[in-house]
N, C-alpha and C positions, 0 to 999 in steps of 0.2 A: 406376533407379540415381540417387543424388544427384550431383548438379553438381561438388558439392565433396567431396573426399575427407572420413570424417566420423572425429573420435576414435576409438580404439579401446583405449585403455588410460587410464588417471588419468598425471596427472604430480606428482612432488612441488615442493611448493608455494616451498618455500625457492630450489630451483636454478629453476623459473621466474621467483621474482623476481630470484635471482640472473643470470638472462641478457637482463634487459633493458636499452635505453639509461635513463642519469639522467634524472629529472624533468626539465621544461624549468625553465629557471631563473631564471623570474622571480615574485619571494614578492609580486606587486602585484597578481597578478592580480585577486586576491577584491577588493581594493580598487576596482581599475578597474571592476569588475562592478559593484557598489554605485555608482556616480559616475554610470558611462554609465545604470542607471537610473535614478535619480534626474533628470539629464537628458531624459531621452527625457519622463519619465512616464508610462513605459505601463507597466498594471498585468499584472503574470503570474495566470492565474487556470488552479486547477489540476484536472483533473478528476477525479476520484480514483476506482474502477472499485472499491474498498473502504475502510474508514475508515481504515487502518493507513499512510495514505500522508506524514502528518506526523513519519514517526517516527526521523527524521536530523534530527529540527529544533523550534521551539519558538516560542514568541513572535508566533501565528501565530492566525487564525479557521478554524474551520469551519464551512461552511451545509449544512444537510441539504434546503435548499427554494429551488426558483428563480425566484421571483416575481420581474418587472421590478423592485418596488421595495425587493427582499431584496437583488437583485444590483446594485442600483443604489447603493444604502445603501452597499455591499462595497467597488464601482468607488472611493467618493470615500474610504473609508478610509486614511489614511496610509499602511501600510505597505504594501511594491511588491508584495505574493503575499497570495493567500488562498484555499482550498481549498474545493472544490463535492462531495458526497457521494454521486455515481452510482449505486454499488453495483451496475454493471455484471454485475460476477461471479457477480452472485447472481440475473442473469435470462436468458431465453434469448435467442437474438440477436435477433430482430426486435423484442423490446421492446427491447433496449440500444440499437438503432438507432433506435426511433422517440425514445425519450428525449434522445437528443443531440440529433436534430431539435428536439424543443420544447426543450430548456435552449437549442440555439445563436439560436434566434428571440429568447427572451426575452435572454438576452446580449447580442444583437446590440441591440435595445431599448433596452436600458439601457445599454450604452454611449454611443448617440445623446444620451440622455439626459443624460447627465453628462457629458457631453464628452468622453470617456478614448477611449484606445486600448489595445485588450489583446492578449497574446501567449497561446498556448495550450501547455498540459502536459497530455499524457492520462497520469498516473500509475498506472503497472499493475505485477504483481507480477516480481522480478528471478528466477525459477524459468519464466516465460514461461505462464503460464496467464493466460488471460480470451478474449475478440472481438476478435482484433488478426486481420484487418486490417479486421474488417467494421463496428467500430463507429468508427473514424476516417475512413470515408467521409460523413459525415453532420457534420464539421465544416467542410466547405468544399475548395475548391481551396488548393494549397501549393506552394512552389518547393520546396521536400525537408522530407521524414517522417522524422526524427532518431533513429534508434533507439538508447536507452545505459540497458541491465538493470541495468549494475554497482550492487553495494548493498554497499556495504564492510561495513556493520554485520552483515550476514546471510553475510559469505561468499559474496558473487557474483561473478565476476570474469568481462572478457571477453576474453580477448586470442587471436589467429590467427583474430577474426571466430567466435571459436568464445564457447560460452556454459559457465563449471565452477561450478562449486559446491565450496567448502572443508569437508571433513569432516576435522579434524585438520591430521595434516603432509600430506596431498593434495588434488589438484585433480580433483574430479570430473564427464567431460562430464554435461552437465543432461540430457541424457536417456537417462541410464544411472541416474537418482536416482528413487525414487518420486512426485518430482513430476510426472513426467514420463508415468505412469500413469494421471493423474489424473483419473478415469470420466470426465468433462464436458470438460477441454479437454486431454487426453493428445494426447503428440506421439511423434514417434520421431526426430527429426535437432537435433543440436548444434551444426551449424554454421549461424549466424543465416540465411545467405543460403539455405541449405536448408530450413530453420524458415520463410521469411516463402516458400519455395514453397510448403511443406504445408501451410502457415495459411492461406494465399491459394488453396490446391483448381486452384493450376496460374497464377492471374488474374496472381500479379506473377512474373516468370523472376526464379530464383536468376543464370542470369547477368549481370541487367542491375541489380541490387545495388552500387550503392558503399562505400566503406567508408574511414572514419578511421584505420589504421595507429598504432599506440605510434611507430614511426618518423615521421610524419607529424609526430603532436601533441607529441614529445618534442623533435624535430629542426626542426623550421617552425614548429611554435606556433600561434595563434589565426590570423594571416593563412591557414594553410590550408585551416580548418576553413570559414573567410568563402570563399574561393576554390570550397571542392567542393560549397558550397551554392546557388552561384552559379551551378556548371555541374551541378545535378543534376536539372533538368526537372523535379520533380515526385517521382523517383524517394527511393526507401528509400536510407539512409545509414549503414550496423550504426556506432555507437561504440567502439572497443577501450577499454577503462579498467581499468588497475592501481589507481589511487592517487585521491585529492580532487584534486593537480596535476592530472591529466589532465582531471578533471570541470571544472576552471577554466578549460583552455585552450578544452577547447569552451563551454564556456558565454560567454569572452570574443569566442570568433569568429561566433556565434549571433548575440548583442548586435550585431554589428559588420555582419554579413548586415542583420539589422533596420533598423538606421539607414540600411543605401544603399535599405531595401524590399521587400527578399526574406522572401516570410512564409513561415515556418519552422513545421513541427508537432513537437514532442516527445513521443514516448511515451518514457517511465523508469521506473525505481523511484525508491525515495524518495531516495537520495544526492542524483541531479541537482537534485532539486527544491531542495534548501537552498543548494547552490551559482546556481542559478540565481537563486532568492530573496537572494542575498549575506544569507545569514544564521549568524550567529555559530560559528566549529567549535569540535568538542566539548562540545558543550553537553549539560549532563544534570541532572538536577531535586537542586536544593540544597534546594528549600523551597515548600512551597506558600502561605506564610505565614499568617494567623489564620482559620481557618476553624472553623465551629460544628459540631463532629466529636461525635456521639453518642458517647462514649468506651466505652458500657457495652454498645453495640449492636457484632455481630459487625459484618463484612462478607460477601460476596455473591460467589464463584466461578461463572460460568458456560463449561463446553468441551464449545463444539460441534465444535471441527475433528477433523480424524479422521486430521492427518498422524501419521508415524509419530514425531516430533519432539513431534506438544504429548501424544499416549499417553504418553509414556515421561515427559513432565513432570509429565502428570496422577499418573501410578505414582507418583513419585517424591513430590508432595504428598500423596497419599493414604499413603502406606509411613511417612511423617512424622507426623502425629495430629495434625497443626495446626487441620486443617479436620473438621467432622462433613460426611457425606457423600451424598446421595441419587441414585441412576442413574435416567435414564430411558430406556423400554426401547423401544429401535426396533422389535422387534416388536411390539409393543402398540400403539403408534401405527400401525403402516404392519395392523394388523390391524383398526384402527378406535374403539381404546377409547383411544381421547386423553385423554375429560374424566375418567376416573376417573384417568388416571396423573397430567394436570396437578392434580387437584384433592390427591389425595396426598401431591404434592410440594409443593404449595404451602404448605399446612400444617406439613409438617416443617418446610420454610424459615423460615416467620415463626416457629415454637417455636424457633428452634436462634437465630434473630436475636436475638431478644427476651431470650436467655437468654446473650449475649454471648457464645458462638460463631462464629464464621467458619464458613462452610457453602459447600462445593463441590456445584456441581448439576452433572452429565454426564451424556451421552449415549453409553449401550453401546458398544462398544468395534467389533462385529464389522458390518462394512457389507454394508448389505441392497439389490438390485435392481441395475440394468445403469447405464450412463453413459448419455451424451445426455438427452432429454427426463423417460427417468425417474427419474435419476439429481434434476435438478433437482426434480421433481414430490416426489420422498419428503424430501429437505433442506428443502424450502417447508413441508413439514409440521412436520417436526422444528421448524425456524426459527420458526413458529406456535406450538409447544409452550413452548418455550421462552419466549419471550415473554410469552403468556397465563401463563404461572408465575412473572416479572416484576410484571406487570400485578397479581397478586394480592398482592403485600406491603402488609402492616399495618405495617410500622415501616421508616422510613428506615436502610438499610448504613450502615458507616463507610465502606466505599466498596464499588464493583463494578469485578472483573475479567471482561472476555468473554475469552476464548480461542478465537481464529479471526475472519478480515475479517465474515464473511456474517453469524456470530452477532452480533459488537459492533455490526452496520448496524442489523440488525432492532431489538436490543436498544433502541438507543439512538433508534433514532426514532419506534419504534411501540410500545415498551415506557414508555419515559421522555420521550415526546415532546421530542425538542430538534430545536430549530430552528437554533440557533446557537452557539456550543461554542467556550471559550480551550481554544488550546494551549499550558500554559508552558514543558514541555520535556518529554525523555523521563525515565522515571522510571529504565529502561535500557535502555543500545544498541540500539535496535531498538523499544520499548515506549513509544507518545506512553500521554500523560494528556487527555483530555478536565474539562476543568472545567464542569458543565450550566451552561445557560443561565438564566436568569430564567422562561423561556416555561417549562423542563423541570418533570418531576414533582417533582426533588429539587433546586432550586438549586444552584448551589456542590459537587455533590455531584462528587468522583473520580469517572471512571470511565473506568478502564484499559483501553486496545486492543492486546490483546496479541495477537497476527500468529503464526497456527500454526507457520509455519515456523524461527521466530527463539529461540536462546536457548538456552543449554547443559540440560543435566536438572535442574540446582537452580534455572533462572529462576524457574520459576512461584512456588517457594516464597522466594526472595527479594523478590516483589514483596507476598506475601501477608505476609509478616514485616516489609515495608520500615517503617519510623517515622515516613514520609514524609507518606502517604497518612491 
């Protein structure tokens, strides 16, 4: 039996908001936050468990490599955040734990080096899928493990320490949603302090869990937040969060923990991070300004995810004629005939590029094999396919959409090798832009990380139609 009593119906969404206390009421916070960093100069370095974690925010680097003098390079960069590309989610746990081990040596390295001091963000997904808690053991000893899913832009919301998910006018507990299914890191409890039992296989008690209260952070404000990190030993801390105000008060009591010494870890999704970064709200892509855009060459779809969110997007571009379209067939690869399916597609693709079509590549719709190890084993493959049919283009996109964390990681690093990556904003709510690097195949080139779970049914084709890109 769970600790804690667990959801058992949706609530709607409107009278939830409607019964809580007002924001706390001070419009300085974000500003304070910006100041006391600046102050401090310690840089926030984020760790991102898939590439989609910049995508409340803009203005910002991505490294897909963590050489002493990549991160060192990073450390002396001006602005206080800059994000490190894990892709966590997309290994099995004892690689994602040996990896934090070598990135936290070489951090640690190159901090020495440049003389900084940095705060950590393990950026993971607000639906609670990845290695929580197994791969934040491998970044050191902490005074409190800050846990705050909320992702305003996705409809994440956490309040009664409970985790909902917004589908319309209701709040649905998170695992009562399909992500919650999800072969490789499915859970069964929604209330966080029950979640970090299951996830912990018994290691942390749901009862010995703290937790941030709406009444807390609405009614006390940042001194509380500094206060229960203060008294938290080491222990896990669930975040409640409505609203950006709440994400400000904690991030202004965080800051505030730091300065007296208390090292604080953060796992989030992406909201936290741009409030913690004090980076601009609201921010969404006006303009990518002068770029050498093949106008006559299509662009480049790829959707590997297989939530039931980016299907129905995929449906819905495909039902549209925007895009020409080629599947790749998961039984064909999980059967062993990979090269003749990559080689096939590969070809349609360059013919359909070259002839100034937009072309969607996907992956069959019906999923093949069991969760855990084989679950990963057959996506590696897939994820291999996919790439190597990257890897084979004869003509530069006007731009490329991935659809799904695992696919835009692979894509982007082992397809188009980038090392290094602007982020200028999102193109929508939820959807950053990668701009390649100099090192990458295609300079300058767009390249959309679009996050399976994000995005009403017409996103996909709004971005493919955007004037932006």
């Amino acid at each position: 039996m769970p600790t804690f009593p667990e959801p058992t119906e949706a609530m709607r969404f409107d009278e939830a908001m409607a019964s809580l206390p007002p924001d706390y009421p001070d419009d300085t916070l974000a500003e304070q936050i910006r100041i006391a960093i600046q102050t401090s100069k310690r840089k926030v370095v984020v760790l991102d468990d898939d590439p989609t974690g910049p995508q409340a925010m803009g203005d910002v680097f991505v490294l897909t490599e963590w050489t002493v003098d990549a991160l060192r390079r990073e450390l002396a960069e001006p602005r206080p955040l800059f994000f490190v590309l894990t892709n966590t989610r997309a290994l099995p746990v004892q690689r994602a734990i040996d990896l934090h081990v070598e990135l936290m040596h070489s951090l640690n390295q190159a901090a020495r080096q440049a003389g900084k001091e940095f705060s950590i963000v393990s950026r993971a997904d607000s639906t609670l899928r990845g290695h929580f808690p197994d791969e934040l053991g491998a970044l050191g000893s902490f005074d409190a493990v800050l846990l705050v899913p909320f992702f305003l832009e996705g409809g994440r919301y956490t309040l009664y320490n409970i985790q909902w998910v917004r589908e319309g006018p209701w709040l649905l507990p998170a695992a009562q949603t399909p992500y919650a299914r999800d072969p490789v890191f499915g859970y069964s409890h929604s209330h966080l302090a029950n979640w970090i039992e299951e996830k912990s296989r018994g290691r942390m008690s749901a009862a010995e869990t703290l937790s941030l209260s709406l009444d807390m952070l609405r009614k006390q404000g940042p001194d509380s937040v500094a206060r229960l990190i203060a008294q938290a030993g080491g222990r896990v801390v669930i975040a409640n969060a409505m609203s950006y105000r709440d994400l400000e008060v904690i991030a202004r009591g965080v800051v505030a923990a730091e300065s007296e010494g208390y090292r604080v870890l953060v796992r989030s999704a992406a909201s936290f991070v741009r409030v913690r970064g004090a980076a601009a709200v609201n921010l969404v892509l006006t303009s990518l300004g002068t770029l050498n855009k093949p106008e006559t060459v299509g662009a480049l779809v790829i959707v590997g995810s297989h939530v039931p969110r980016s299907s129905a997007q995929l449906e819905r571009l495909l039902q549209t004629g925007v895009c020409s379209s080629a599947e790749v067939s998961l039984e064909a690869i999980v059967a062993g005939d990979t090269d003749r399916e990559i080689a096939h597609t590969a070809s349609y693709v360059n013919r359909e590029l070259r002839e100034g079509r937009h072309v969607v590549v996907y992956t069959s719709r019906r999923l093949i094999g069991a969760g855990g190890a084989d679950g990963f084993n057959i996506g590696q493959r897939v994820a291999t396919a996919l790439v190597e049919i990257v890897r084979r283009l004869t003509v530069r996109p006007r731009f490329i959409v991935a659809k799904g964390g695992w696919t835009a990681s692979e894509i982007g690093t082992k397809a188009l090798g980038v090392r290094r990556a602007y982020v200028p904003a999102p193109v929508l709510p939820g959807v950053p832009v990668w701009l390649l690097g100099n090192e990458s195949r295609f300079p300058g080139l767009p390249f959309v990380i679009f996050p399976g779970n994000v995005g009403d049914p017409d996103a996909l084709v709004s971005v493919v139609n955007s004037q932006l890109l």
